[in-house]
N, C-alpha and C positions, 0 to 999 in steps of 0.2 A: 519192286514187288510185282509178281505177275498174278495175275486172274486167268482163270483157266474155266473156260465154258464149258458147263455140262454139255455130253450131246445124249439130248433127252431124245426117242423117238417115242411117238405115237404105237400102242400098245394095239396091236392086232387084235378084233375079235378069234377067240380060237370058237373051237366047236361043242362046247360045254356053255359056253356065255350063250351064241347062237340058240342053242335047244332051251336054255332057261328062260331067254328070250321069247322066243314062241310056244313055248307052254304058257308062259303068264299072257300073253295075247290070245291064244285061243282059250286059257281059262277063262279072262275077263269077256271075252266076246259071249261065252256059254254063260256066266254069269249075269251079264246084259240082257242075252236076247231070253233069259228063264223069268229075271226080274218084269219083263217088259210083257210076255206074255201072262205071267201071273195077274199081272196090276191090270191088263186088258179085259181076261176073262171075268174078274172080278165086276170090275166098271159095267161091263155089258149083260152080267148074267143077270135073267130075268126068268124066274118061274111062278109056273101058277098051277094050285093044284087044287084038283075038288073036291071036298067031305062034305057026306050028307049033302051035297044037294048044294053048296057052299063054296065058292070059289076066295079061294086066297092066295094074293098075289106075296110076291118074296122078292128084294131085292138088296142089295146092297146097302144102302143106307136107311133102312130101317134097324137094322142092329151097330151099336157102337164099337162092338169090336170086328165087326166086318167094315168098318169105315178106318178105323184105326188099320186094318189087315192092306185094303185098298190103299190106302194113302202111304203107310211104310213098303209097298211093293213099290210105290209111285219114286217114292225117295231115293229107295235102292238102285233103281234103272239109272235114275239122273245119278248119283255119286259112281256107278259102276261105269255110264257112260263116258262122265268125266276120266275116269279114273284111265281109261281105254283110250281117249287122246293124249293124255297126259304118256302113256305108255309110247305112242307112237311118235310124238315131238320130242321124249327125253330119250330114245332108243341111241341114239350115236354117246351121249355125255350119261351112260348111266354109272353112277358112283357107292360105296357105300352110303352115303348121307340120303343120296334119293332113293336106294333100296329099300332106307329105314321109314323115311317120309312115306311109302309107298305102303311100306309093312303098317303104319300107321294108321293110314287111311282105310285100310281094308279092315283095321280093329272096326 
């Protein structure tokens, strides 16, 4: 009985992978650095305004859905940033399984 080896080769990036490639990296990069500034300017913004004669300061965490807002911008960064290493370590082995894992993530 003879056995006969596949000769499997190593599937070339062509130039459609390449460009889907780097759109999902400069997408998540733009998705990163939008998250990171929302959740900054939140954190930092500090206003104060005068009526009658009356100063009232505004901040962040005096409203609970500005705290809810701050804190889910804060989330966003970290899973998007994750998300963006994770782009960059599985870029040589990417497969359907981790495109879906990926599609996943991004729900």
């Amino acid at each position: 009985m003879e056995i006969k080896e596949a000769n499997v080769r190593a599937k070339a990036p062509n130039k459609t992978d390449k460009f889907v490639l780097a759109t999902q990296i400069c997408l998540r990069i733009a998705a990163t650095a939008t998250a990171m500034a929302a959740a900054w300017v939140i954190f930092t913004a500090n206003q104060t305004v005068e009526v009658l004669g009356m100063s009232f300061d505004a901040r962040y965490s005096y409203s609970p859905a500005f705290k809810f807002f701050a804190y889910a911008n804060a989330i966003a960064f970290g899973f998007s940033l994750m998300s963006l290493f994770f782009m960059f370590f599985a870029r040589h082995a990417l497969t359907a399984t981790i495109y879906f894992f990926f599609f996943l993530h991004d729900l």
